[in-house]
N, C-alpha and C positions, 0 to 999 in steps of 0.2 A: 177071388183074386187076392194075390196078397202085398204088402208094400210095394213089393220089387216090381211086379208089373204094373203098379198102378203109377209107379213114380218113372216107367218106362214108356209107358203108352203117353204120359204128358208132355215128357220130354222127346217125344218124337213128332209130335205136334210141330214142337220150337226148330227143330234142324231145317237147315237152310237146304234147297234142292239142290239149288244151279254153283253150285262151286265147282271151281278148275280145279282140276290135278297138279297139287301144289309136292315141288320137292325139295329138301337140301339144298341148297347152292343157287336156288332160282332166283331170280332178281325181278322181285314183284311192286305194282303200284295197287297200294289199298285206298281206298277213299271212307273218308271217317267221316262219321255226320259229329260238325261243330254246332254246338246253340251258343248263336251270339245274340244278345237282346232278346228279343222277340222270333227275329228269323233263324231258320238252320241254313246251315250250307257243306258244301264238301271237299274233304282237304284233304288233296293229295298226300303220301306218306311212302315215298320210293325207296326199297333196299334188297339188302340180300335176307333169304330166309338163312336164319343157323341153327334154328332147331324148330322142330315141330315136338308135338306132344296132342299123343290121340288119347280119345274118350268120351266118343261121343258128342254130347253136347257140349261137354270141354274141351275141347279139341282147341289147342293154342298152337299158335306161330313166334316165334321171337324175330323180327325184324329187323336188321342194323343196317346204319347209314350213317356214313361221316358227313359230318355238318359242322363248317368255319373252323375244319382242322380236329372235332372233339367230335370222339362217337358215341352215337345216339343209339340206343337201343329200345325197343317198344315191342309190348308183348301185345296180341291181339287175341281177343275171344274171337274164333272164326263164325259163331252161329247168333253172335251181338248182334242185337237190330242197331249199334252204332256203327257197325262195319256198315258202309251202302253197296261196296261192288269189291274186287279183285282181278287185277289185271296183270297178266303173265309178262314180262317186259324180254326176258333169255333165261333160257335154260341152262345152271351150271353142269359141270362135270367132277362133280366130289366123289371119294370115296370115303366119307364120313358122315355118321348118324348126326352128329351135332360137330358146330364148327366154331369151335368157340377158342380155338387156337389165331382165330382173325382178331380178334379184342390186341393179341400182343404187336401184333402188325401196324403198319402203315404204309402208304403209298401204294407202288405197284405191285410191294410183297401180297396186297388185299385180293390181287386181281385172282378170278375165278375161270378158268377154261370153259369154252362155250359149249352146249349140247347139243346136238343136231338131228337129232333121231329121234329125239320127243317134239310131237308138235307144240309150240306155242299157244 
């Protein structure tokens, strides 16, 4: 065996099974394991995806949500044992790989057309 598959077979170990079919435009709730003191617990983390980025065990999501007027952006390791679950909330209707033309927006210029033909 040589690096490549040795450093392949470990990392297939670590991928996570049960993930939803996540896409552009979707408006998802992730649950992040917090350690506060001694306990964990899990914080919700609601928005739209604006870009994905595959690779494997790298495989990231960029999440955005306006929060008290200022937007918030948060990139997620999708195969983190900090992520705990993923939750499909609606499906957008984009026709863009990445939506990062929503950062210049606000209000209801942000709003994303619903999808109906992928299930949740």
């Amino acid at each position: 065996m040589n690096a490549r598959e040795i450093i392949d077979s470990i990392e297939a170990e670590q991928l996570k099974k049960k993930l939803p079919t996540i896409h552009v435009g979707d408006t998802i709730r992730v649950g992040v394991l917090i350690a506060e003191g001694g306990k964990e617990r899990i914080q919700p983390y609601e928005g739209t995806v604006i870009a994905m980025r595959n690779g494997g065990i790298n495989e990231t999501i960029t999440v955005r949500k306006v929060f008290q007027g200022v937007g918030v952006e948060r990139v997620f390791l999708l195969h983190s044992p900090k992520v705990a679950n993923i939750k499909i909330i609606r499906r957008g209707k984009v026709r863009r790989a990445k939506l990062y033309y929503l950062r210049n927006r606000f209000g209801k210029a942000t709003r994303i057309q619903q999808r109906f033909d992928r299930p949740v």
